[in-house]
PDB file of N, H, CA, C and O in Angstrom:
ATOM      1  N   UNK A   1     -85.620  70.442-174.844  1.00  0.00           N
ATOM      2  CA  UNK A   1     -85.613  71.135-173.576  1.00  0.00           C
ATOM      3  C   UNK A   1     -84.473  72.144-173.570  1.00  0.00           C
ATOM      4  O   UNK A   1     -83.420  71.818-174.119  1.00  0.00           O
ATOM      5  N   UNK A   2     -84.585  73.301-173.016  1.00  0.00           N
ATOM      6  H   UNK A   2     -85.440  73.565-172.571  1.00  0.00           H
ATOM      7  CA  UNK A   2     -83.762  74.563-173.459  1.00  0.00           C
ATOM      8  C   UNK A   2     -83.856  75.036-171.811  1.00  0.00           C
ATOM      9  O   UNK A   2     -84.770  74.960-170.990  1.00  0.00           O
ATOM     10  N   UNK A   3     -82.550  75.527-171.745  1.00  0.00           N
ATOM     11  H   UNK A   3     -81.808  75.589-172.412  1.00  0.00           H
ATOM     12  CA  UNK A   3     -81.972  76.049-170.620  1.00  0.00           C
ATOM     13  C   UNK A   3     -81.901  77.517-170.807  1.00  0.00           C
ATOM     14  O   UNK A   3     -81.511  77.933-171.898  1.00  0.00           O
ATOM     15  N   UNK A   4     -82.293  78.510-169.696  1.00  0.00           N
ATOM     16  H   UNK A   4     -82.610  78.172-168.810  1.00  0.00           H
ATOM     17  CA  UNK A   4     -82.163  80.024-170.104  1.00  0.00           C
ATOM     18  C   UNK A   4     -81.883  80.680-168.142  1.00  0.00           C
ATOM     19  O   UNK A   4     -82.373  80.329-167.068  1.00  0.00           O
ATOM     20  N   UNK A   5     -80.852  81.747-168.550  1.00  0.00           N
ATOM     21  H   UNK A   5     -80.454  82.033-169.422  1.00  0.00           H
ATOM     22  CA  UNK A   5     -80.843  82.442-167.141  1.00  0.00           C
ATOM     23  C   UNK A   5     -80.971  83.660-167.095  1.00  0.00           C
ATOM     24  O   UNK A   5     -80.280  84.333-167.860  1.00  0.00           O
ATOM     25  N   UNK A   6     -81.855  84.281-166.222  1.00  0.00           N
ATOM     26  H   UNK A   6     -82.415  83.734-165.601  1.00  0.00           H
ATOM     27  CA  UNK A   6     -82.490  85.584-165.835  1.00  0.00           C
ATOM     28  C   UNK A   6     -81.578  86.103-164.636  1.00  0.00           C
ATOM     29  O   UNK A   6     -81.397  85.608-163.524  1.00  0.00           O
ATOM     30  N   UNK A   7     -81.114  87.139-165.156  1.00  0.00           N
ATOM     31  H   UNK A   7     -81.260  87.541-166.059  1.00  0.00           H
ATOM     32  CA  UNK A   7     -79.681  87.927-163.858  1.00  0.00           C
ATOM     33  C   UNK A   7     -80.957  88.684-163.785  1.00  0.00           C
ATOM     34  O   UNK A   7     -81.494  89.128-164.800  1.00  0.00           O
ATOM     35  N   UNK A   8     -81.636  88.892-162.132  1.00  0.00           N
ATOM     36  H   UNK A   8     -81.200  88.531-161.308  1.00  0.00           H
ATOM     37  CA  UNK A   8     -82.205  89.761-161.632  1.00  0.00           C
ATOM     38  C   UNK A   8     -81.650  90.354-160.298  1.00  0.00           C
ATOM     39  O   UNK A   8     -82.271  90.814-159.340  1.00  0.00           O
ATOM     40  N   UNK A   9     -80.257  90.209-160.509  1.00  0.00           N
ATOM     41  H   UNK A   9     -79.753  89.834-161.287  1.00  0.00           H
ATOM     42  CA  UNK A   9     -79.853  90.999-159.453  1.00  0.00           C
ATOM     43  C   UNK A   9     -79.574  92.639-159.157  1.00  0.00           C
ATOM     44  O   UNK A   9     -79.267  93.525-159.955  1.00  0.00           O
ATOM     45  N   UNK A  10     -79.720  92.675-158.214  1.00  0.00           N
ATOM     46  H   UNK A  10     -79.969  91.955-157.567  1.00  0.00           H
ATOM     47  CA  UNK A  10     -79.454  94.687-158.260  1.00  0.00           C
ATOM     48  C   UNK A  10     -81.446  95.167-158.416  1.00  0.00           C
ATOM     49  O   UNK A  10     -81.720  96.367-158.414  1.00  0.00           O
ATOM     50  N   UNK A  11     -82.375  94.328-158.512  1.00  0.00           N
ATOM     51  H   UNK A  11     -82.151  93.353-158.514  1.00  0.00           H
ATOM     52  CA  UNK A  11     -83.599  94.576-158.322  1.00  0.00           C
ATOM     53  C   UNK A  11     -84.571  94.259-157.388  1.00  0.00           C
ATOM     54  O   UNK A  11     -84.576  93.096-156.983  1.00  0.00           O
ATOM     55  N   UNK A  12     -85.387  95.026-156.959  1.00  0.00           N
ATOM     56  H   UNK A  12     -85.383  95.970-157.288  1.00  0.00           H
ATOM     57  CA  UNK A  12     -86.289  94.705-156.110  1.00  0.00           C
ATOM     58  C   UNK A  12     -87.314  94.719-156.114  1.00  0.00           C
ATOM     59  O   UNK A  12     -87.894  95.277-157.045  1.00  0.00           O
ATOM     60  N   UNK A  13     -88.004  94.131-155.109  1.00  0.00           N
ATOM     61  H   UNK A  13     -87.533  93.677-154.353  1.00  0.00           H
ATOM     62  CA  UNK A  13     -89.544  93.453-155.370  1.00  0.00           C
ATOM     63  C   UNK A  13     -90.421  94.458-155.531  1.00  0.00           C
ATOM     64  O   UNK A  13     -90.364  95.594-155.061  1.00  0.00           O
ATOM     65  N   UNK A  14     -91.686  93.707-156.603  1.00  0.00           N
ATOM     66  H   UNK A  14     -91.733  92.784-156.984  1.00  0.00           H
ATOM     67  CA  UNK A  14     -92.007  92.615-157.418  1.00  0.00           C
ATOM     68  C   UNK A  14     -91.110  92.365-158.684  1.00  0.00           C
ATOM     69  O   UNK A  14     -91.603  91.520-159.432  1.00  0.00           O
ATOM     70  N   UNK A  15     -89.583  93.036-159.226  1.00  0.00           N
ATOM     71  H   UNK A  15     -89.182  93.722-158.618  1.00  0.00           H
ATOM     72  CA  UNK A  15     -89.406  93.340-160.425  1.00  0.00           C
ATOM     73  C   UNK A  15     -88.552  92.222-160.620  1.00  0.00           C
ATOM     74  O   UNK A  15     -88.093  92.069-161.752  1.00  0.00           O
ATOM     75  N   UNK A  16     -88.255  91.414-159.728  1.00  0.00           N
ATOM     76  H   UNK A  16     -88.628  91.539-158.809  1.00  0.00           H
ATOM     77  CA  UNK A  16     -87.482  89.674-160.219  1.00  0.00           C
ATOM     78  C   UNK A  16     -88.920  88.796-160.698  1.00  0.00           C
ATOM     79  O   UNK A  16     -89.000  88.147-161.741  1.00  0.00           O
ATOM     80  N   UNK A  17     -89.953  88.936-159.736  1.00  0.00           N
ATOM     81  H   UNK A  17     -89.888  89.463-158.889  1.00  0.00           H
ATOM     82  CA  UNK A  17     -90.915  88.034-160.038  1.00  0.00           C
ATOM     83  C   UNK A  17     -91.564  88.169-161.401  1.00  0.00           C
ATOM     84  O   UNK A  17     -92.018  87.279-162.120  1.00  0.00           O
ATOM     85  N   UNK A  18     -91.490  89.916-161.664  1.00  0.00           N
ATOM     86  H   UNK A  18     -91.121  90.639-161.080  1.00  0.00           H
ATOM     87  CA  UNK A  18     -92.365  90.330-163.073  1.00  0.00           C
ATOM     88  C   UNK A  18     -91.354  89.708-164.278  1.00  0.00           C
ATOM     89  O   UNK A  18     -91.632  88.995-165.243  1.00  0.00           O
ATOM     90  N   UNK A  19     -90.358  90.145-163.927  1.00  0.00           N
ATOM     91  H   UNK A  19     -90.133  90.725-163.144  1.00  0.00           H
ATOM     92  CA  UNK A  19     -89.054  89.553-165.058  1.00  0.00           C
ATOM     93  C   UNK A  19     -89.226  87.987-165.730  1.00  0.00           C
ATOM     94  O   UNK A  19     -89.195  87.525-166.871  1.00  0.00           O
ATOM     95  N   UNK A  20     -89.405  87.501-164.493  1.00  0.00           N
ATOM     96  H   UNK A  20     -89.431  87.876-163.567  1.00  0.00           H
ATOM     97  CA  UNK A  20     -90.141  86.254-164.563  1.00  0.00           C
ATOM     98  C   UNK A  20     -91.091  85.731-165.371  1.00  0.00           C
ATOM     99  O   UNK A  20     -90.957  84.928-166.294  1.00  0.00           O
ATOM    100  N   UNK A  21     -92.478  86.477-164.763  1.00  0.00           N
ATOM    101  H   UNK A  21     -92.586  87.129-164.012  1.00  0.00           H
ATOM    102  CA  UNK A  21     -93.664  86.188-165.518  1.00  0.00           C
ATOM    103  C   UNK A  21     -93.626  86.654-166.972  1.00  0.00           C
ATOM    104  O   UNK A  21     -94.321  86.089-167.816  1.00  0.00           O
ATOM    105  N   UNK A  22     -92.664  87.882-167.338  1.00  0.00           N
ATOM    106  H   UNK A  22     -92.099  88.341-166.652  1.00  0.00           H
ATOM    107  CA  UNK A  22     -92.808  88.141-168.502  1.00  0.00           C
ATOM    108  C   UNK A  22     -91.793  87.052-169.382  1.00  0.00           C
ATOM    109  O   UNK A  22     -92.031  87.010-170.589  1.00  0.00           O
ATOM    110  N   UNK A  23     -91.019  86.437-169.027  1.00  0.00           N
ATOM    111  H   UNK A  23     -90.825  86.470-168.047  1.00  0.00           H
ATOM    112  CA  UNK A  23     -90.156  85.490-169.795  1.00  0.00           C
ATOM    113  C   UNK A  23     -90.897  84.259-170.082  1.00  0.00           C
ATOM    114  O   UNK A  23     -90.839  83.620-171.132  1.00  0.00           O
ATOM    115  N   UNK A  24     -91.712  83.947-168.881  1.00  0.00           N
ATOM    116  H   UNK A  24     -91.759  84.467-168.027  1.00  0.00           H
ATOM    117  CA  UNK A  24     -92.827  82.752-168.934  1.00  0.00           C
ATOM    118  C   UNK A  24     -93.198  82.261-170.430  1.00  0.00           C
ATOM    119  O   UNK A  24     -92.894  81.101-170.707  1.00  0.00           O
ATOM    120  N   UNK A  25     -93.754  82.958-171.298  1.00  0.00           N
ATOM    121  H   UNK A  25     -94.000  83.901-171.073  1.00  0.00           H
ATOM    122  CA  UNK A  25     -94.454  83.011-172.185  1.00  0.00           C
ATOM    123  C   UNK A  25     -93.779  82.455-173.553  1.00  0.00           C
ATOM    124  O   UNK A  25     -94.161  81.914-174.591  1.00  0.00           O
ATOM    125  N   UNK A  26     -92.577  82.887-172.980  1.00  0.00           N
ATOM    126  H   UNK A  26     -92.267  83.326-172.137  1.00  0.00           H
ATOM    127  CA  UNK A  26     -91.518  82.311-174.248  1.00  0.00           C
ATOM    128  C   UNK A  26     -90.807  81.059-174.331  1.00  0.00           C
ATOM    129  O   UNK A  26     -89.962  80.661-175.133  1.00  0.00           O
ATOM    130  N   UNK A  27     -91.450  80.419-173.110  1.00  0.00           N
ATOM    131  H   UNK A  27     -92.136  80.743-172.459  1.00  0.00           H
ATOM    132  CA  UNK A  27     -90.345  79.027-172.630  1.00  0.00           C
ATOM    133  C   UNK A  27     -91.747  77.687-172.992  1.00  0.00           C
ATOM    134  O   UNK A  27     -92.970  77.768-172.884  1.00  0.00           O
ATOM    135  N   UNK A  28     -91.013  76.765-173.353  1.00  0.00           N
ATOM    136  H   UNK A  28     -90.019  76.698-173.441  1.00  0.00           H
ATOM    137  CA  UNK A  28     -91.939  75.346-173.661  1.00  0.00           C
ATOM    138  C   UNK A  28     -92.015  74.775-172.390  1.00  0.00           C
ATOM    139  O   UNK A  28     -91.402  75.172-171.399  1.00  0.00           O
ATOM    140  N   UNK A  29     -92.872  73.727-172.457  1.00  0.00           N
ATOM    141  H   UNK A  29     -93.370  73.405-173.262  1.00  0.00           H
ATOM    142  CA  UNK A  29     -92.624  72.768-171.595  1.00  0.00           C
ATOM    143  C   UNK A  29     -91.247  72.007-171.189  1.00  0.00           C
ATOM    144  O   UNK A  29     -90.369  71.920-172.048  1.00  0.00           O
ATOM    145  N   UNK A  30     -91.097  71.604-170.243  1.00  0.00           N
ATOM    146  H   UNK A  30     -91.811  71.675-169.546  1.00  0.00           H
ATOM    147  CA  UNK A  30     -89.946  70.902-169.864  1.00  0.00           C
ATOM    148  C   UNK A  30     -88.368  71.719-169.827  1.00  0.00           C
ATOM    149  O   UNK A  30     -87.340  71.069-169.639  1.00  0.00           O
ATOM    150  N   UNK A  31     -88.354  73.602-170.087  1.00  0.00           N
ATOM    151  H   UNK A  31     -89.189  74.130-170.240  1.00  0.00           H
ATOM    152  CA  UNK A  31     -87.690  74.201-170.055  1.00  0.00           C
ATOM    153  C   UNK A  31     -87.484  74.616-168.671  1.00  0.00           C
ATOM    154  O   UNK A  31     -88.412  74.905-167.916  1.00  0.00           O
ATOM    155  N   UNK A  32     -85.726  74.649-168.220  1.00  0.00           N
ATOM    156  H   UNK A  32     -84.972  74.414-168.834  1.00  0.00           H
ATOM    157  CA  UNK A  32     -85.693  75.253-167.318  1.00  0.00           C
ATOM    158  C   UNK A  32     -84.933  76.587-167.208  1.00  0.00           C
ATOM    159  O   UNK A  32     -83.886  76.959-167.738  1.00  0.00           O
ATOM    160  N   UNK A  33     -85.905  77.282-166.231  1.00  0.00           N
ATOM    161  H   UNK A  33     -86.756  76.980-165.800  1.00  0.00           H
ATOM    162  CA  UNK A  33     -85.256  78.755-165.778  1.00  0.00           C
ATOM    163  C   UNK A  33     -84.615  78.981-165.105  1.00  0.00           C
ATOM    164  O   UNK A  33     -85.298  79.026-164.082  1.00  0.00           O
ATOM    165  N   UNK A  34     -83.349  79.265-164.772  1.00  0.00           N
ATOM    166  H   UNK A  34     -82.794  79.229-165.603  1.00  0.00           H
ATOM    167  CA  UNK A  34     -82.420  79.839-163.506  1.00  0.00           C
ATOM    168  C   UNK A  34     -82.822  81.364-163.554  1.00  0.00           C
ATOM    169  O   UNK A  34     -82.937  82.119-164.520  1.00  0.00           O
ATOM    170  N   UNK A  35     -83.017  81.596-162.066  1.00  0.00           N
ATOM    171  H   UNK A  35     -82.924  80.983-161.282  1.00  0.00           H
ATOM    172  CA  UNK A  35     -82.847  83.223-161.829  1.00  0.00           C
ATOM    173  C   UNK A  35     -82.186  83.483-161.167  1.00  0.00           C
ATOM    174  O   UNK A  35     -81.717  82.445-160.702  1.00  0.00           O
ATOM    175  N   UNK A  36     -81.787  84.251-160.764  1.00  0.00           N
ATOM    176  H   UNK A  36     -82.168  85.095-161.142  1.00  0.00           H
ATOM    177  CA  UNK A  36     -80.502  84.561-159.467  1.00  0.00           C
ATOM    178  C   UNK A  36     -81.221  86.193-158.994  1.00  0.00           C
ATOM    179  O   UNK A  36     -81.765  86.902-159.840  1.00  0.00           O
ATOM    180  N   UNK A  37     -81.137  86.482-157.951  1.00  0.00           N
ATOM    181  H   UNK A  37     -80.695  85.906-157.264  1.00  0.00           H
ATOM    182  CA  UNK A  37     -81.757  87.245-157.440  1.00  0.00           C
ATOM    183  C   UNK A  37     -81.131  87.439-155.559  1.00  0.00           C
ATOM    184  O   UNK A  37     -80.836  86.692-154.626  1.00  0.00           O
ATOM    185  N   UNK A  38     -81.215  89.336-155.919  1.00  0.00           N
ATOM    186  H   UNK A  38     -81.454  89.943-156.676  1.00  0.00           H
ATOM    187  CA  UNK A  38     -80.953  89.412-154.153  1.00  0.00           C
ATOM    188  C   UNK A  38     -82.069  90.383-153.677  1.00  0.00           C
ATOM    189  O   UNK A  38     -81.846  91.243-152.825  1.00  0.00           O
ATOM    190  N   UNK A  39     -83.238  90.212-154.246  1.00  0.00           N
ATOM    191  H   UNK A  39     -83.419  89.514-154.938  1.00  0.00           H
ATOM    192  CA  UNK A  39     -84.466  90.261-153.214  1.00  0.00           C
ATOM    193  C   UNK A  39     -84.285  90.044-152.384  1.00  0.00           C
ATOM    194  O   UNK A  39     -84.323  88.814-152.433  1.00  0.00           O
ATOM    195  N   UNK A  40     -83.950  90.434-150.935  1.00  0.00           N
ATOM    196  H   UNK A  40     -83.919  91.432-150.895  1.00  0.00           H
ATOM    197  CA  UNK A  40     -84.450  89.905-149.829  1.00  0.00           C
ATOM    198  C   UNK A  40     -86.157  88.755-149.815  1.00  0.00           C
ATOM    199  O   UNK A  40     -86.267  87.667-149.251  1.00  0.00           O
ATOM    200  N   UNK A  41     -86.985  89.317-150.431  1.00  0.00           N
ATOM    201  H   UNK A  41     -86.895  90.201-150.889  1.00  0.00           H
ATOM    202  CA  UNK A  41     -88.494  88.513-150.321  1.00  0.00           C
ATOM    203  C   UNK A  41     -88.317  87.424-151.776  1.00  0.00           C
ATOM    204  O   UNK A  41     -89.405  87.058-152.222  1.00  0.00           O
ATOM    205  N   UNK A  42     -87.207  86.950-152.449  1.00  0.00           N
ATOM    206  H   UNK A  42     -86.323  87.247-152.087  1.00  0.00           H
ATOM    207  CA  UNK A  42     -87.139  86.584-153.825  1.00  0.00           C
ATOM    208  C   UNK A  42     -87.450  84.907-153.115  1.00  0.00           C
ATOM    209  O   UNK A  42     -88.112  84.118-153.789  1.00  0.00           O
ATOM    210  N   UNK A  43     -87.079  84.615-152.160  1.00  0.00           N
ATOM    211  H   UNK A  43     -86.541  85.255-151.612  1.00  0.00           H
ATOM    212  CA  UNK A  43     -86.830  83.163-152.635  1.00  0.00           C
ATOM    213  C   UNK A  43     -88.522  82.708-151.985  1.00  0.00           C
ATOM    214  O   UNK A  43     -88.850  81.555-152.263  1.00  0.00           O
ATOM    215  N   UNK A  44     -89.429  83.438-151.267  1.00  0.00           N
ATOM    216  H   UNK A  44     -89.162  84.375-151.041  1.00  0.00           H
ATOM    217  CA  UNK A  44     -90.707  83.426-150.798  1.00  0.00           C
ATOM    218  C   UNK A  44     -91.993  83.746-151.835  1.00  0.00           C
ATOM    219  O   UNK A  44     -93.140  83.314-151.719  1.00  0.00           O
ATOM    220  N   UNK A  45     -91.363  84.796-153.076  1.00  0.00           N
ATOM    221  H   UNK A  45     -90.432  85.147-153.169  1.00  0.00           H
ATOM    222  CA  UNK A  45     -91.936  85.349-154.010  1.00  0.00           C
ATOM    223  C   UNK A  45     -91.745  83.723-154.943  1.00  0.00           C
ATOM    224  O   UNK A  45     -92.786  83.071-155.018  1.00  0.00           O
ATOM    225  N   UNK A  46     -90.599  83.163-155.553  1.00  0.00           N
ATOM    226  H   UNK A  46     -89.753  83.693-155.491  1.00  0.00           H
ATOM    227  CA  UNK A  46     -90.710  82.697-156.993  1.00  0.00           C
ATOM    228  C   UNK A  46     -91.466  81.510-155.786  1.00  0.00           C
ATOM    229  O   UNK A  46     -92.297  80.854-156.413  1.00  0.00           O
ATOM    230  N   UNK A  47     -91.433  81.199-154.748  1.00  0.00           N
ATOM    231  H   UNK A  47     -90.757  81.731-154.238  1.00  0.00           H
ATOM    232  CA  UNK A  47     -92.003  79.732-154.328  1.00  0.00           C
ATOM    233  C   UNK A  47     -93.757  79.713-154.868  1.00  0.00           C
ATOM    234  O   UNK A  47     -94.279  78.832-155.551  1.00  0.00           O
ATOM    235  N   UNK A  48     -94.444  81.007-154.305  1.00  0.00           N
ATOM    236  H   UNK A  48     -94.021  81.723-153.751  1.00  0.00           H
ATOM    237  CA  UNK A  48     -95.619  81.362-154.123  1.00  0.00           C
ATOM    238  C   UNK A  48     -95.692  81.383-155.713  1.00  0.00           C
ATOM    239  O   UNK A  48     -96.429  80.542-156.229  1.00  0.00           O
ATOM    240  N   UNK A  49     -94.894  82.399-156.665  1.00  0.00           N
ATOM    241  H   UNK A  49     -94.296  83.082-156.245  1.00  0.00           H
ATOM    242  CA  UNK A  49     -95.170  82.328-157.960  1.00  0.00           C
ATOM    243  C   UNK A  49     -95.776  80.813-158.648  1.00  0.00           C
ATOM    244  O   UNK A  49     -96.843  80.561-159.208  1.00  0.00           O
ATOM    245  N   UNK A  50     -94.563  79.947-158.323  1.00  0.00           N
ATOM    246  H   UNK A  50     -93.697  80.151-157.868  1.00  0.00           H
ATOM    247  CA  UNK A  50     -94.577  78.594-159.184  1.00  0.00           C
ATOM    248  C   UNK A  50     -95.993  77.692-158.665  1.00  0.00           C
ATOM    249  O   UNK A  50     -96.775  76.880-159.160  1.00  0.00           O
ATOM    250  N   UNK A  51     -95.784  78.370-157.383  1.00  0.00           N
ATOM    251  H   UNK A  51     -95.149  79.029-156.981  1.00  0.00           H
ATOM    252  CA  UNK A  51     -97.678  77.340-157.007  1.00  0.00           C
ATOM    253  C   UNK A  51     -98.776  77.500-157.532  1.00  0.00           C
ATOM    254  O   UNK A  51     -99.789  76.803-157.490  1.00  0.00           O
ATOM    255  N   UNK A  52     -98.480  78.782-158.216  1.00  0.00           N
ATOM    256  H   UNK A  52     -97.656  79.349-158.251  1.00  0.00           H
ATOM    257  CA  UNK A  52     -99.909  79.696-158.268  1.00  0.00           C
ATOM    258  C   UNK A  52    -100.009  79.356-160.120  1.00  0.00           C
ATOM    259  O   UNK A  52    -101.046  79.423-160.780  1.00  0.00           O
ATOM    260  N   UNK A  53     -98.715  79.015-160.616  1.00  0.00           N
ATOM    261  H   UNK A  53     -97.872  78.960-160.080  1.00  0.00           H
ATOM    262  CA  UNK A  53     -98.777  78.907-162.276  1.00  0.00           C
ATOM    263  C   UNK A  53     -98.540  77.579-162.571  1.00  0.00           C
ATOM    264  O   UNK A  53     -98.500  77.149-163.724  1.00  0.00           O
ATOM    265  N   UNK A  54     -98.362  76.822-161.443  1.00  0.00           N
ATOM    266  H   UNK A  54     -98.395  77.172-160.507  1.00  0.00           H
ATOM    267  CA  UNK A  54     -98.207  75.330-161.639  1.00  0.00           C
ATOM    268  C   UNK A  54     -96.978  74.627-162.024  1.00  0.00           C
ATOM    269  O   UNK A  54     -96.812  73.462-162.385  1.00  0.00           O
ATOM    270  N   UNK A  55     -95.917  75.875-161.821  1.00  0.00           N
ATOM    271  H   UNK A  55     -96.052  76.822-161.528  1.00  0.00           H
ATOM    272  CA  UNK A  55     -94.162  75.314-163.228  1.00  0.00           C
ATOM    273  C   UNK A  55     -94.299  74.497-161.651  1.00  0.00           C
ATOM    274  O   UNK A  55     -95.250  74.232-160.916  1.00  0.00           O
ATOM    275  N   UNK A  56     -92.665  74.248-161.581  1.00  0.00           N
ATOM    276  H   UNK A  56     -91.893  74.464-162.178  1.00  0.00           H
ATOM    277  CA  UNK A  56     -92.223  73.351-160.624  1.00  0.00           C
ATOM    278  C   UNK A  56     -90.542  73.922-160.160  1.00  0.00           C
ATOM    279  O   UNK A  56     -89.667  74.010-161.023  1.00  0.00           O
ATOM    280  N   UNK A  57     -90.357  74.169-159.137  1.00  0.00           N
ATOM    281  H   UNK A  57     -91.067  74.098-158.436  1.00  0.00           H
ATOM    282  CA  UNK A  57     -89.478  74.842-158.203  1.00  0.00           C
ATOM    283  C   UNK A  57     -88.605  73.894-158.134  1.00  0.00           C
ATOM    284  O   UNK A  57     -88.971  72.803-157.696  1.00  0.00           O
ATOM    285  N   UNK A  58     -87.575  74.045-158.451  1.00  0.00           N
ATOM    286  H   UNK A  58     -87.277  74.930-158.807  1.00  0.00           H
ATOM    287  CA  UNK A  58     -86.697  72.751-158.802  1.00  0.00           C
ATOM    288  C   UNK A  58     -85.794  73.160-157.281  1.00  0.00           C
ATOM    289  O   UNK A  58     -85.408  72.250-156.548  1.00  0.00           O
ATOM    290  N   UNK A  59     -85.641  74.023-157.082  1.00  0.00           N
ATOM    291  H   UNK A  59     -85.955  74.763-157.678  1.00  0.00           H
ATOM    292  CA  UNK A  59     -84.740  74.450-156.306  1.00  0.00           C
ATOM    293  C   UNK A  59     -84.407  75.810-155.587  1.00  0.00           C
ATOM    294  O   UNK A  59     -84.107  76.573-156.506  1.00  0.00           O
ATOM    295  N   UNK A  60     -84.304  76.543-154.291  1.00  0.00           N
ATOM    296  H   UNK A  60     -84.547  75.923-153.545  1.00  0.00           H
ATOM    297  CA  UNK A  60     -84.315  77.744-154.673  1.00  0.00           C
ATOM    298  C   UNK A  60     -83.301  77.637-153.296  1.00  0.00           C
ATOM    299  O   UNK A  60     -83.723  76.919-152.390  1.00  0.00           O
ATOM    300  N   UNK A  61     -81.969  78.327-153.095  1.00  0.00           N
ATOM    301  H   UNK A  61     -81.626  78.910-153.832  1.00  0.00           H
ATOM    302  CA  UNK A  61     -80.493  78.471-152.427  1.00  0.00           C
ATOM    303  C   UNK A  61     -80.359  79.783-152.203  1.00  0.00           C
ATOM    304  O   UNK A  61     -80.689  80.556-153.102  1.00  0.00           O
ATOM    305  N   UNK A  62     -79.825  80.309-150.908  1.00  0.00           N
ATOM    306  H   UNK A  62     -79.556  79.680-150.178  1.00  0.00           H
ATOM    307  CA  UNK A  62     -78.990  81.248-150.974  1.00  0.00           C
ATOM    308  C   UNK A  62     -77.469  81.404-150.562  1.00  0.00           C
ATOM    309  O   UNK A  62     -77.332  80.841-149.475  1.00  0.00           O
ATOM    310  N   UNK A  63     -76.482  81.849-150.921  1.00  0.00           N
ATOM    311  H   UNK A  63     -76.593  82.306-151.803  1.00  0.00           H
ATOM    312  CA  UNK A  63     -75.392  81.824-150.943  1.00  0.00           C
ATOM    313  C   UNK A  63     -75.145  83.088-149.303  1.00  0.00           C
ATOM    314  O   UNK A  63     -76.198  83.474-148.798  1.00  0.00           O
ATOM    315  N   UNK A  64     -74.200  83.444-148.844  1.00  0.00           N
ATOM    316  H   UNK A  64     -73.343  83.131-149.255  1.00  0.00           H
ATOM    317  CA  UNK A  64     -73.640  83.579-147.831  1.00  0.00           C
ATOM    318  C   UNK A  64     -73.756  84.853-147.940  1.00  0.00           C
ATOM    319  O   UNK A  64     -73.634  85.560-146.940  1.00  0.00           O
ATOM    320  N   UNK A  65     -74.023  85.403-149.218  1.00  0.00           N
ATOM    321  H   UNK A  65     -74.123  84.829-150.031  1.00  0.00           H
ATOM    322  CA  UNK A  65     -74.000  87.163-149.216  1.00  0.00           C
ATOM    323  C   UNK A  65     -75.324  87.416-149.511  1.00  0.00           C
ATOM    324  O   UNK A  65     -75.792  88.553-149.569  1.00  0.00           O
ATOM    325  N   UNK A  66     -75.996  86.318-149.714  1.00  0.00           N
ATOM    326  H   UNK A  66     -75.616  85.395-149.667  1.00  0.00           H
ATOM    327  CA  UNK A  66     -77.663  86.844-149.403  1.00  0.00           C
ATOM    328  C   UNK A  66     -77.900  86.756-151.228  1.00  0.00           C
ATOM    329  O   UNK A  66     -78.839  87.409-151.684  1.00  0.00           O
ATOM    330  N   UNK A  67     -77.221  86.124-151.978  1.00  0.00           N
ATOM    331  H   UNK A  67     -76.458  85.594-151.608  1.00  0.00           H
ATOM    332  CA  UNK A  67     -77.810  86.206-153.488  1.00  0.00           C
ATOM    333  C   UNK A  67     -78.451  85.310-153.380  1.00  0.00           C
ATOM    334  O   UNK A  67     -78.155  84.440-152.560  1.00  0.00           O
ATOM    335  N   UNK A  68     -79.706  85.201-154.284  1.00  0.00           N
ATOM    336  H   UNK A  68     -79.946  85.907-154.950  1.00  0.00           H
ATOM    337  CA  UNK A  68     -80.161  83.357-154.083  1.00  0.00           C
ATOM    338  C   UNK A  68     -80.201  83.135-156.064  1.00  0.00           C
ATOM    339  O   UNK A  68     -80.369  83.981-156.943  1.00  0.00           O
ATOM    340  N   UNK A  69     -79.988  81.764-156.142  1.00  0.00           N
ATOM    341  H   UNK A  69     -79.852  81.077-155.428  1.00  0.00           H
ATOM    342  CA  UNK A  69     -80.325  80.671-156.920  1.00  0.00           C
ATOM    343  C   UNK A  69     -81.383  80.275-157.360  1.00  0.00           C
ATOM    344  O   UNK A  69     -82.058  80.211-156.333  1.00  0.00           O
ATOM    345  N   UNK A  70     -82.262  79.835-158.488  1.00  0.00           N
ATOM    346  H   UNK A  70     -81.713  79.887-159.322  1.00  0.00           H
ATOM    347  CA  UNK A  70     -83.953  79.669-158.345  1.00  0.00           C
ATOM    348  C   UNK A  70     -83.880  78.803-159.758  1.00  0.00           C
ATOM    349  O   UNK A  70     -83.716  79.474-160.776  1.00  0.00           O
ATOM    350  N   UNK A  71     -84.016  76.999-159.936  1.00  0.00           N
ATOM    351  H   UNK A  71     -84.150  76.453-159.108  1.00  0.00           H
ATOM    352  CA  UNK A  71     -84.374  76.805-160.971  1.00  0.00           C
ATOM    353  C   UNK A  71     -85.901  76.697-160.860  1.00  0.00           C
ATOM    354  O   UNK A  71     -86.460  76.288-159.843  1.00  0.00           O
ATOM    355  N   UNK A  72     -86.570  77.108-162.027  1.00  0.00           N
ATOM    356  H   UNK A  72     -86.116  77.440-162.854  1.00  0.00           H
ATOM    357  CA  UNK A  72     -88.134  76.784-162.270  1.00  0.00           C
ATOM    358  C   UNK A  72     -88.010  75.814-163.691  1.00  0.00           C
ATOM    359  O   UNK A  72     -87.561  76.183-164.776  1.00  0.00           O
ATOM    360  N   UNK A  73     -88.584  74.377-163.313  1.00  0.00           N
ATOM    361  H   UNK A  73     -88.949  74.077-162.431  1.00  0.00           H
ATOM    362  CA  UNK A  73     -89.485  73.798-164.608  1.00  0.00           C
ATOM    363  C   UNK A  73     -90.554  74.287-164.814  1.00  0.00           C
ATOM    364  O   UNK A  73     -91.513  74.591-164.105  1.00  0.00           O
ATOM    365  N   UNK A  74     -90.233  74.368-166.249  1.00  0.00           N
ATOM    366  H   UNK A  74     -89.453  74.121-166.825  1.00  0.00           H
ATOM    367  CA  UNK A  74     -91.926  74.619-166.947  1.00  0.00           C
ATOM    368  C   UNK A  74     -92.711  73.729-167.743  1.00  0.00           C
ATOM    369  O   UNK A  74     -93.831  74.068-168.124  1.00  0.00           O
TER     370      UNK A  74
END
């Protein structure tokens, strides 16, 4: 199981979620993803993402300046 983090900050939507889907492909099972992201729509986007691809939303936070946190199992 392999740990990996995606800085998608300073971008905006869809281009945290695409960042995403394009990293997808390279991760095994039981890998988790951190993203960090200040989308305003990011933490509504990876929720809807992970339902729709089946990973599992381990977690998704935002901090006080509006960055958010996002682990995904895969």
């Amino acid at each position: 199981m392999a740990s990996q983090t995606l800085d998608a900050l300073g971008l905006k939507c869809p281009q945290p979620i695409l960042k995403v889907a394009t990293l997808a492909p390279q991760l095994n099972p039981g890998d988790i993803l951190e993203v960090k992201a200040d989308c305003e729509s990011f933490p509504k986007d990876i929720k809807t993402w992970a339902e729709r691809t089946g990973k599992t939303l381990l977690f998704c936070n935002t901090d006080a300046e509006g960055k958010h946190s996002a682990q995904i199992q895969f």
